[in-house]
Each structure stands twice: as structure tokens, then as C-alpha cells.
C-alpha positions in Angstrom: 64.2 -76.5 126.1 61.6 -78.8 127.0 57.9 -78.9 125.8 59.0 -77.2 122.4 55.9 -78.5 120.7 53.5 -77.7 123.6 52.1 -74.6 124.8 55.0 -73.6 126.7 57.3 -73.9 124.2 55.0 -72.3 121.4 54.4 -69.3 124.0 58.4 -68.9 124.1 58.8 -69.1 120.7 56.2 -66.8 119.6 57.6 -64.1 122.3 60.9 -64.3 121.2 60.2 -63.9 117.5 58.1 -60.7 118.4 61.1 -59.5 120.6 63.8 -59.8 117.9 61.3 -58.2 115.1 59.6 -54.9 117.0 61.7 -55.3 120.6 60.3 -55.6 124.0 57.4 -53.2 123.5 56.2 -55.8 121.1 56.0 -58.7 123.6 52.2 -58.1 125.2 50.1 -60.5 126.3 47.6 -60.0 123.5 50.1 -60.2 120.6 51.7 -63.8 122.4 48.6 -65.3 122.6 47.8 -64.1 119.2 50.9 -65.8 117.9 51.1 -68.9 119.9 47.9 -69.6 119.1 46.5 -69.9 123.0 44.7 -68.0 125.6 46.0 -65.1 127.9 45.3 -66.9 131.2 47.5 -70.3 129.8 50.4 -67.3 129.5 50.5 -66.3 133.4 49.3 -69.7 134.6 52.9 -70.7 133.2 55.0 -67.6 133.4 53.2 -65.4 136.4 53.4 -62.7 134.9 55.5 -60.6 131.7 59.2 -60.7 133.3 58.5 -64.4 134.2 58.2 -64.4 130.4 60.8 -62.4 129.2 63.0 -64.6 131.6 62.1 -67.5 129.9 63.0 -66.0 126.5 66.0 -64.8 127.4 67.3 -68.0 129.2 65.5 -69.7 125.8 68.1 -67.4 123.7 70.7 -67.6 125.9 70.9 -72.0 125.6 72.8 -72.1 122.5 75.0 -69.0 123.7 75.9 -70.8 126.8 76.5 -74.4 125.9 78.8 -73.1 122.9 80.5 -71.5 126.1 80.6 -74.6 128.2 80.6 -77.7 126.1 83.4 -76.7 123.7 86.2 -78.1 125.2 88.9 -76.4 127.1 92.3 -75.5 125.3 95.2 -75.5 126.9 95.9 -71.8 127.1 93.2 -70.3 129.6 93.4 -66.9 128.5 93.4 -67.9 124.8 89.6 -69.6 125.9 89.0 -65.7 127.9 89.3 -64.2 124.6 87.2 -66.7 122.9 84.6 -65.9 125.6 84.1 -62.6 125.2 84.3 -62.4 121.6 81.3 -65.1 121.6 79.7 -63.1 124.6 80.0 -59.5 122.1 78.7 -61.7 119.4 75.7 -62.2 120.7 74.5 -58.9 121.5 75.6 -58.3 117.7 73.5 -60.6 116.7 70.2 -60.6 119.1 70.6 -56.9 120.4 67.2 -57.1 121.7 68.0 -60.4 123.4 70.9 -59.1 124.6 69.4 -55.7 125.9 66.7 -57.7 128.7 69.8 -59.7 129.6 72.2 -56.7 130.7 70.6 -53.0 130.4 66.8 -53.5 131.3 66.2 -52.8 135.3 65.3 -55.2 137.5 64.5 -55.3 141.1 66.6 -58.3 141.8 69.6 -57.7 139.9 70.7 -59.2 136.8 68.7 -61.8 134.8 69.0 -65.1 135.6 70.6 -65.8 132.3 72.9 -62.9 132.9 74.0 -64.6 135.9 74.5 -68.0 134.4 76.7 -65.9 131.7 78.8 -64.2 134.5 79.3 -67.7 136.3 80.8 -69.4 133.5 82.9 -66.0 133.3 84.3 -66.4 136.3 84.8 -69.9 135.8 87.4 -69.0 132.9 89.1 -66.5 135.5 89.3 -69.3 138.1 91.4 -71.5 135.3 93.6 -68.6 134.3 94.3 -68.1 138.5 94.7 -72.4 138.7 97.7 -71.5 135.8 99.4 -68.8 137.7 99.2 -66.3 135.4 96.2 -64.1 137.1 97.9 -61.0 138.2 94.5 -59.5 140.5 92.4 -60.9 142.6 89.7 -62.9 141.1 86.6 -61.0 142.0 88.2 -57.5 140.9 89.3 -60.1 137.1 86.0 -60.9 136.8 84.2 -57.5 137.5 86.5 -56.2 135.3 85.8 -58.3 132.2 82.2 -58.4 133.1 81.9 -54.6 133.0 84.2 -53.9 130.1 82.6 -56.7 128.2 79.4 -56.0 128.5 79.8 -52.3 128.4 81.4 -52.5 124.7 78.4 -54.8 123.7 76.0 -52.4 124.8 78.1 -49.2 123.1 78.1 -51.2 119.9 74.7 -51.9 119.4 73.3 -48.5 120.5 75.1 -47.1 117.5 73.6 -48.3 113.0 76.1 -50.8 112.3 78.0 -49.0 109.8 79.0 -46.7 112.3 80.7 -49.0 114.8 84.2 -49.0 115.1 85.2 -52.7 114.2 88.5 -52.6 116.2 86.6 -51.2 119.3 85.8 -54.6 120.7 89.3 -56.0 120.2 91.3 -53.1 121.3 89.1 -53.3 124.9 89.6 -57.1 125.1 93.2 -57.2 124.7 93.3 -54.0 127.7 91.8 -55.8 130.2 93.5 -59.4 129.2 96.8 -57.0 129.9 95.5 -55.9 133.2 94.3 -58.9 134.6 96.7 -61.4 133.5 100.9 -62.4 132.9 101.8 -63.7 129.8 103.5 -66.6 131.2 103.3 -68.5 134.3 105.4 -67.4 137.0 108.5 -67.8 138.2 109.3 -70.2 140.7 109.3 -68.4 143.4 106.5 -66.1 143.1 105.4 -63.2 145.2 102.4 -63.0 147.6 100.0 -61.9 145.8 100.6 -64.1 142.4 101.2 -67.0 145.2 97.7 -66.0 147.0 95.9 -65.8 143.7 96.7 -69.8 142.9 95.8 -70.5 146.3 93.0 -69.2 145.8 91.8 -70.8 142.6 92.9 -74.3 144.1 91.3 -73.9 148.0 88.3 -76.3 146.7 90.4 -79.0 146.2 91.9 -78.9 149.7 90.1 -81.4 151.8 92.0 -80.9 154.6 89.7 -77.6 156.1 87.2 -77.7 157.6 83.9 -75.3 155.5 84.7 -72.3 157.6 87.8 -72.8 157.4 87.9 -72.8 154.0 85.7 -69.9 153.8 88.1 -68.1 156.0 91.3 -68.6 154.2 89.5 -68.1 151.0 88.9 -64.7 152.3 92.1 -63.7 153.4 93.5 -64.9 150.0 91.5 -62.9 148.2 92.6 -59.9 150.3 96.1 -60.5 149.4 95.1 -60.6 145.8 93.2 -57.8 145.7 96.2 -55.9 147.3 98.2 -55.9 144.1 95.2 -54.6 141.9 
């Protein structure tokens, strides 16, 4: 994050610290400015107001989280990196639960956080591979809604319950469920059926420079119908 030493990044610093030791309740103006070591006013000339804040901790949090995702380099099995995803993405709320809770449970009037949506972009990134491969057996929207909401839902059971309560197969056991619903365990046959063939269409239509933008748009719809008809 830029300006780590300067006020911004001394105001982000001191809010997230307060988040992850008394939770959101913890983060007012008063105790940031307190803690950062500046005046109220500097707080909403650079964040507008709380949520601007809380964004910026989240997304803050979220960097290391989402480079790990990104950077590391892709294997050669794209479900093997889906599984690696989510156990990273279940990890985190393990580890920041208060992080974790403003990026996915706390309501907003615009949706998800913009770190949550960064998240769920790099998710369906790792669907589109595993659709490039063959071996994506739904449509890609209904994969990644699927491994967004049981992903995501099994973070948030976990942490709502003292850790030595948690069941420690829970997470696995739901992982390995969806992987089975959403994808093969080889790439297919040769001669594929429509939706199978439609689903690698679909995960390839950028690269065809052929169409025109709407036209691309168009038969990147109807593909995904087809997809969506095996689901």
C-alpha cells in the first residue's frame, strides 16, 4: 500500500489493529485518531467517511491474501489451483475473522466490498481455466456462484463457532462436494456433448478475433445458456 509511513497509511494501520483486537465496534473516529496519532478531520478528508475507511482496511488486509492468490504461479492441474483457492480463501477468515466478516457478512448498500469483489474475480478466473481444460461440467456463472456461496458460507459457519468446536473436516468435505459438482475428473472425450463443448467455447470466446463486440457478447450468451442447461 502506498504512503505506509504517512498519515494515510498510519490511519489504516491503526484501524486495522483496533479491528482485529475489539472488532468493528472498535474502529471510531476518536479511537483512529487516537492511535494514528492525527486529527479527526485528516480521517474523512482521506476516507469520506467510516465505510470509506473500513474499505480501505479491508482491501489493506486483503493485499497479501490476494497476491498469494494471483502471483503464485499456475499449476498445471486447474482444479488442483481451485482447491488451493479456497483453502487459502477459508484460511483467511480463520485467521482475520474480523477482516473477514466486513468483507462478506456486513450489509452494504452497494453489494459486496470492493475487496470481496476483487476475491470473487480471481474466483472466477480459476473457473474460466478449469472451463479452457474441458473439464467444467456447468456453466460458468452457476461454477462460480456455487463455490463463492459454499466457500464463503463454510468460512462464515466456522468462525461464528470457539475454535475448539469446529469441525476440522467441515471445510474439506464441502470443498471436495462442489469440486464434484462443478467439474470432470479428466478432460473429455473427443467428441464431447453440447454442453461440455459450449462450456470451452465459452471459456475461449475472448481469444476469437474474428466477432465483432456484440457479437461476441451474443454468442457468449447463448453459450452460456447451453451450459447452464446441463446444471
Amino acid at each position: 500500500m502506498k504512503d505506509v509511513d504517512g498519515p494515510r497509511g498510519r490511519i489504516v494501520d491503526a484501524a486495522a489493529h483496533l479491528l482485529e483486537d475489539g472488532g468493528e465496534d472498535a474502529v471510531s473516529t476518536r479511537a483512529v485518531s487516537a492511535a494514528a496519532g492525527v486529527q479527526a478531520p485528516t480521517i474523512y478528508r482521506l476516507f469520506g467517511d467510516k465505510q470509506g475507511l473500513l474499505d480501505a482496511v479491508v482491501a489493506h488486509g486483503f493485499e497479501t491474501y490476494l497476491a498469494e492468490k494471483t502471483v503464485r504461479e499456475a499449476g498445471d492441474d486447474p482444479v488442483a489451483d481451485l482447491r488451493t483457492g479456497w483453502d487459502l480463501h477459508v484460511g483467511l477468515a480463520l485467521e482475520r475473522p474480523a477482516l473477514y466478516t466486513l468483507m462478506y457478512a456486513r450489509p452494504r448498500r452497494d453489494g459486496h466490498s470492493p475487496a470481496a469483489r476483487a476475491a470473487f474475480a480471481v474466483l472466477a478466473a480459476l473457473v474460466r481455466r478449469i472451463a479452457a481444460a474441458g473439464r467444467l461440467r456447468v456453466g460458468e456463472t452457476r461454477a462460480v456462484g456455487l463455490v463463492h456461496a459454499a466457500g464463503s458460507g463454510v468460512a462464515l459457519s466456522l468462525i461464528a463457532v470457539p475454535a475448539a468446536e469446529r469441525d476440522p473436516g467441515l471445510s474439506e468435505a464441502a470443498r471436495e462436494a462442489v469440486i464434484a459438482a462443478i467439474t470432470t475428473d479428466a478432460p473429455p472425450a473427443p467428441e464431447p456433448g453440447p454442453v461440455t463443448a459450449a462450456v470451452s467455447l465459452r471459456a475461449a470466446l475472448d481469444d476469437v478475433g474474428v466477432l465483432t463486440e456484440a457479437e461476441r457478447a451474443l454468442l457468449g450468451e447463448w453459450l452460456e445458456r447451453i451450459g447452464a442447461s446441463g446444471s
